[in-house]
N, C-alpha and C positions, 0 to 999 in steps of 0.2 A: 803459588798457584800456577804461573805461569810457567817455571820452570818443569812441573807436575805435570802439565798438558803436552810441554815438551818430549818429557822422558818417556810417557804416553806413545805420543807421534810414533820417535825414534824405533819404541818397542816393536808396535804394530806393522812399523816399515819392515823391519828387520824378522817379524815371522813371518811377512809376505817371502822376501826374500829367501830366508833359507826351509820355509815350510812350504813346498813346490808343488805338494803333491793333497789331493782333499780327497779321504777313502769314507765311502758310509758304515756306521759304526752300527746301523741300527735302521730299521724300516721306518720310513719319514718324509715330511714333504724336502722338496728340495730347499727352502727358505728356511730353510729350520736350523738351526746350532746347531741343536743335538742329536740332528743325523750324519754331521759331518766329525772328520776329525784331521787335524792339520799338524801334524807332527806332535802329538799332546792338546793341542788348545784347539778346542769348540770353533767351526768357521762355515762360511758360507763361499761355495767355490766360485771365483774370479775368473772371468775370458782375461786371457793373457798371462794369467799368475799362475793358477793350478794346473795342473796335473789332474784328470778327473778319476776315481777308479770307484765304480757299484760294485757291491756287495749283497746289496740288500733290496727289496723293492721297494725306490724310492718315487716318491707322486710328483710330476714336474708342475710348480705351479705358478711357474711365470715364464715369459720367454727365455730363450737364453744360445746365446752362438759361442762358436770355438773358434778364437784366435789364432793361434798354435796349441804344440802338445800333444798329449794326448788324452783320449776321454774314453775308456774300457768299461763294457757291462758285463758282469761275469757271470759265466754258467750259474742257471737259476736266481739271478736276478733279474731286475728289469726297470725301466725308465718308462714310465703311464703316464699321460697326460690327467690332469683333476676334470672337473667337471665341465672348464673352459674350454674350448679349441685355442693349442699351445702352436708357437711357430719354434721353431729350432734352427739354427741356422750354423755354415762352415764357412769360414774367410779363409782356413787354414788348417794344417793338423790332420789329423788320425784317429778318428769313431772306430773302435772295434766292438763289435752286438755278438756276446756267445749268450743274451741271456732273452729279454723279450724287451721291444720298443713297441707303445703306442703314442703317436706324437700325430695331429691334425696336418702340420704344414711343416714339412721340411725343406730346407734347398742347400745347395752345396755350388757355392761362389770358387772355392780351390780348397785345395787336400783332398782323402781319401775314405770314403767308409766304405768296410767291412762286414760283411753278415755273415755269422756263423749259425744264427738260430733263425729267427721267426720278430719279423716287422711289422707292422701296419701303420699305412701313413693316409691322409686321407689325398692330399697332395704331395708329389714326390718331384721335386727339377734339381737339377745337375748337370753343371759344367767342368765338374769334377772331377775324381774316378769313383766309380760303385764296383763294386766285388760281393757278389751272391756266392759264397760257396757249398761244396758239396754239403748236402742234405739241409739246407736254407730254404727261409719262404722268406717271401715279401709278397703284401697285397696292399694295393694302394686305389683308391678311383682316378687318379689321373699320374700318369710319369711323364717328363720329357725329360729327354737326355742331349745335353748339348756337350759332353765331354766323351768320357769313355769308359763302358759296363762292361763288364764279364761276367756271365749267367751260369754258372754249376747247379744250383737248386733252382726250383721253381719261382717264377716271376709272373704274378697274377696282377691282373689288373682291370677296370672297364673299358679307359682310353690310356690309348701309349702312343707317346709320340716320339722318334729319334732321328735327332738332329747331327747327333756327333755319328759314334763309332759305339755298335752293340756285336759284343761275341757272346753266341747263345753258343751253349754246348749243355745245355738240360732240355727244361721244357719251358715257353711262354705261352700263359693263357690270357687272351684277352676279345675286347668285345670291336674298339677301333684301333686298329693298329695304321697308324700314317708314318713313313720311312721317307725323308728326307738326307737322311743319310748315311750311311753304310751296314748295312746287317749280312755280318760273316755267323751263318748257319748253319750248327753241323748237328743241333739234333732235333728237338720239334718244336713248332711254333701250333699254336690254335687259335683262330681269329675266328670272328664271322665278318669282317667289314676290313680291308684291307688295303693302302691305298700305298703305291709306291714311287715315288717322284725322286730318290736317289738310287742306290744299287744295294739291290740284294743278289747275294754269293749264296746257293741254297744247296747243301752236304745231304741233306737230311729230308725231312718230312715237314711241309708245310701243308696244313688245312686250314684252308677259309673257303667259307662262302659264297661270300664276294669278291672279287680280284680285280684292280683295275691299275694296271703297272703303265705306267707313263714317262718312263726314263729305260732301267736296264734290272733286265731281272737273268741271274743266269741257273738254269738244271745243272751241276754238276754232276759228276759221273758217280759220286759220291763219297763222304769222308775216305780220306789216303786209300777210292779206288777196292773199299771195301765191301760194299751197297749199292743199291741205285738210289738216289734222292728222288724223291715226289713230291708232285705239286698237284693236290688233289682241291679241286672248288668245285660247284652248283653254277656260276658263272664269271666267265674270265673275260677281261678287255684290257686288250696289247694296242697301246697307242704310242708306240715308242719300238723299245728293241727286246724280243725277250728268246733267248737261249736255250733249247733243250738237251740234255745228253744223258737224261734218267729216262723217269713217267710224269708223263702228265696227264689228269684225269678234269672232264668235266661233266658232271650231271646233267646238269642244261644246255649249258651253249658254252661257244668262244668266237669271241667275236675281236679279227684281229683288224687294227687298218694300220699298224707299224709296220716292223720287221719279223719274222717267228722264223726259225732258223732249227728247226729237229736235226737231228742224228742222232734219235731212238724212235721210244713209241710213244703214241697222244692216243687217248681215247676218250670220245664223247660221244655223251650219250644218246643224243639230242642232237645239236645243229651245229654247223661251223660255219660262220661269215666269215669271208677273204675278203678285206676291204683295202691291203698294204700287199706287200711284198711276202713271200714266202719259199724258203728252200728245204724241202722233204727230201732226205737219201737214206729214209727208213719206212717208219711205218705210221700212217694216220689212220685210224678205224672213226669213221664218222656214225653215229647209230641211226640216224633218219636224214635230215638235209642237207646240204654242202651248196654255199653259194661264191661265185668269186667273181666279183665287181663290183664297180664303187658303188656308194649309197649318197643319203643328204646327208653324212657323219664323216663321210673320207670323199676328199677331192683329188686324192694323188690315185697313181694305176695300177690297180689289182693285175700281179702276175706271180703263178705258183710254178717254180721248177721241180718238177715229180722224177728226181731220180729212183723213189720207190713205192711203196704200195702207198695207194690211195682207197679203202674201201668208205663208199655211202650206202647207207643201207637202205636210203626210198630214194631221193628226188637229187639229181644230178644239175645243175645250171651254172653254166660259165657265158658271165658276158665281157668278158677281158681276155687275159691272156694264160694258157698252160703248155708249156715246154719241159722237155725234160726226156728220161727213156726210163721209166718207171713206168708202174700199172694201173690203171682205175678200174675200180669193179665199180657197178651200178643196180641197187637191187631191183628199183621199177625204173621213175622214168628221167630220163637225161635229154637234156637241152644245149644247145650251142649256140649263142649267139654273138662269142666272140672270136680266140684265135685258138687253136688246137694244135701244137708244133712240134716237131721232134720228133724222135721216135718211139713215144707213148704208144701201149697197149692199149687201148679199150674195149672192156665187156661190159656191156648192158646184160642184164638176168633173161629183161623181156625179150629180147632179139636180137643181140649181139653188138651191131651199130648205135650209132646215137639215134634217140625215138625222133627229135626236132631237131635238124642244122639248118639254121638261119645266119651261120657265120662262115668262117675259114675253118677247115681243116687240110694239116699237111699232109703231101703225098709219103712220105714215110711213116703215117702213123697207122698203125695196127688194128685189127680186131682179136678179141679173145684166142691168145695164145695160147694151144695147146700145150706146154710145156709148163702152166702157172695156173695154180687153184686158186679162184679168186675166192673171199671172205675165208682163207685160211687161219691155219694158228698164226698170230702174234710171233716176233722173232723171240727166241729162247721160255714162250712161252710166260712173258713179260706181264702183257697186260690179263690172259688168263688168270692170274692170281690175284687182281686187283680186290675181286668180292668175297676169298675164300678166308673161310675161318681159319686167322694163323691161330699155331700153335701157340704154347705161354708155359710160362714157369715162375714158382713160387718159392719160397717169401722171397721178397724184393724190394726193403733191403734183404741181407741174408750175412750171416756171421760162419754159415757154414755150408751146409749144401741145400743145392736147387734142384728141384724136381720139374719135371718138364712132363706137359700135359698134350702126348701128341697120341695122333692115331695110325703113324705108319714109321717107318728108318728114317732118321734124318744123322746126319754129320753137323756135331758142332764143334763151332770154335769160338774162343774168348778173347779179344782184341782190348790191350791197354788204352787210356786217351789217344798215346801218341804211332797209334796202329802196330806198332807188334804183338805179338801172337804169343799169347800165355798160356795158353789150355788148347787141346785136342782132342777130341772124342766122339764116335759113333754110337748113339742114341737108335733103342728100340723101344716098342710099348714094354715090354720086360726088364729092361735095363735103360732106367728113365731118370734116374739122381746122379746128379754130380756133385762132388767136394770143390768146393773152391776156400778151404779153410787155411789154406797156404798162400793165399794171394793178398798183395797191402791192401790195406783198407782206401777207396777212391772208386771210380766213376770207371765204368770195362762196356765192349759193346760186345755183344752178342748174335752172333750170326750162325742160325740152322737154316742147313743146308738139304731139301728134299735127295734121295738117293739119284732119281731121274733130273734133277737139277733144275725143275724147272718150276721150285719154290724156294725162294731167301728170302727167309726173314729176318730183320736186325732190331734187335729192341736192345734198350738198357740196361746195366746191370749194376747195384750200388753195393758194394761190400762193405761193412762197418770192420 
């Protein structure tokens, strides 16, 4: 008997060893035999032995982590959690998902998953690598990233938190997005609550809400210099450093007491508080108030250097300092109660001077220069198109041609990921489909170009 239990042992050792690998033979729970198969003989997959490969939709109903190896779910299969809330976990190894994951709690300790389809997790953490690829979803109610993501498809969620390093180059939708650490942006993000305390690099289109950036936020000029990036919010607060060299749009207010540093254009709609430092050698369109000095929120000194237009559209007050040789319009009425320096333009609507100076102004500064239209166009005609119904084209994916839904000449062109230029062509309402049925299948940006230049729009473009 003894010997028997032996020969036993020896056996079962030796098809761990050379049966490396557990494929589902059949839709089943994952505790099951008879859904597994191990080189011939019925088995239940082992962290550290197996080899994992789905086939089939199997039910996961117990927990289970990956040691090493690896653990494949293959097109049109999938990995469900049962009726429990299942945890999953990675010490190590390699998850590849071409098929569907439902799992309550996943985390990722070291190694790397994969998404090639479609995830849902209820919690998601990783200190690992995540890879979303082209035409992937993930939805999860809470992410933190303490490692490093790369976003091709979409990445949904209600709270996201990162910690590590996020490369977005699709889309992120989420409800709180807090960035403590790196977010390299190059296509769109969608928040409504948005909190920024490491560095976000923004290529592209960010929309949120709410914006309250307290470290380093930079406007790039946009992906490889092809677009302008935007940073469009309802209301914005720079307590820190934030960069602009696209658009910046605010519905309600911005309220800065950092650093804001333009070289392009800001448009708000509403109010601008200067409670920090500030360098304009572009364009700020303020739509009603503009204030600049400190508050009970900032104790350091409001000073704005105005190498360019400054328009307010009602109520003008400075109680600190503006220098600079740029312009201020003023639609009604302007107040001074700090220091007015340089060789600044100013035009008041109601009568040219400042209505109140109860401060300093310098003897080089100006009144309404003839030679400058004040509340003119935006440079190139920038912020002009912020409300205008762009154009669009369909289907999107597309395996062959796209049809473009415009109402006047545009010039288009088709940019690879990596910014070269694959397609060419001038678009009318008469001649409005393009073939792209020669291009690899991947991820292209899309940029129509108005005749008079003074519309670009860039949207995505996903070729199967």
């Amino acid at each position: 008997m003894k010997k028997l239990s032996l020969f036993a042992s020896i056996l079962l050792t030796a098809c761990f060893v050379n049966a490396q690998t557990a494929t589902s033979v059949q839709d089943g729970n994952f505790l099951s035999f008879s859904t597994w198969d191990c080189g011939g003989i019925p088995c239940i997959p082992i962290p550290g032995i197996h080899n994992v490969v789905i086939n089939h939709d199997v039910v996961l109903d117990t927990n289970f982590a990956i040691i090493s190896g690896t653990f494949d779910i293959n097109s049109g299969a999938s990995l469900i959690q049962d009726g429990t809330p299942r945890a999953f976990g990675m010490l190590g190894g390699t998850l590849t998902n071409n098929g569907k994951m439902v799992i309550d709690t996943f985390g990722i300790v070291a190694g790397t998953l994969t998404n090639n389809d479609s995830i849902w997790f209820d919690q998601f953490a990783t200190f690992g690598t995540f890879n979303n690829n082209l035409g992937a979803f993930i939805y999860c109610d809470s992410i933190a990233n303490f490692g490093s993501c790369t976003n091709y498809g979409i990445d949904s969620s209600l709270a996201f938190t990162n910690a590590g390093i996020y490369y977005n180059y699709s889309t992120i939708n989420t409800y709180n997005f807090t960035n403590i650490g790196t977010l390299e942006q190059v296509y769109i993000v969608n928040v409504y609550n948005l909190w920024n305390t490491g560095t976000i690099n923004n290529s592209s289109t960010i929309n949120a809400v709410n914006y309250t950036n307290s470290n380093v936020h930079n406007n790039l000029i946009g992906f490889v210099g092809l677009f302008t990036s935007q940073l469009n919010t309802t209301n914005l607060w720079n307590m820190a450093t934030l960069t602009n060299q696209g658009l910046i749009t605010a519905t309600n207010m911005i309220s800065s007491g950092g650093y804001f540093d333009n070289d392009s254009s800001v448009v708000i709609t509403s109010n601008f508080y200067l409670e920090g430092g500030c360098d304009n050698s572009n364009y700020i369109d303020v739509g009603e108030n503009f204030y600049n000095g400190d508050t009970l929120l900032s104790s350091t000194m409001s000073y704005l250097t105005n190498d360019g237009t400054l328009n307010v559209g009602t109520n003008f007050w400075n109680a600190d300092t503006i220098d600079g040789s740029g312009h201020i319009c003023v639609g009604q009425n302007s107040v001074n109660d700090g220091v007015l320096l340089g060789t600044i333009s100013f035009c008041d609507a109601t009568g040219g001077a400042i209505d109140f100076n109860n401060g300093t102004v310098g003897s080089n500064v100006t009144y309404c220069d003839s030679s400058f239209t004040c509340f003119g166009p935006p440079p190139n005609g920038m912020a002009e198109n912020v409300n205008q119904k762009d154009p669009s084209f369909y289907p999107n994916p597309t395996t062959g041609n796209i049809n473009f839904d415009i109402q006047s000449n545009y010039q288009l062109e088709i940019f690879d990921i990596m910014g070269r230029k694959v397609l060419s062509q001038l678009l009318s309402v008469t001649s409005n489909s393009v073939s792209v049925e020669k291009l690899n299948s991947g991820v292209y940006l899309v940029r129509i170009t108005s005749i008079d230049s003074k519309q670009v729009i860039t949207q995505r473009l996903v070729k199967k």
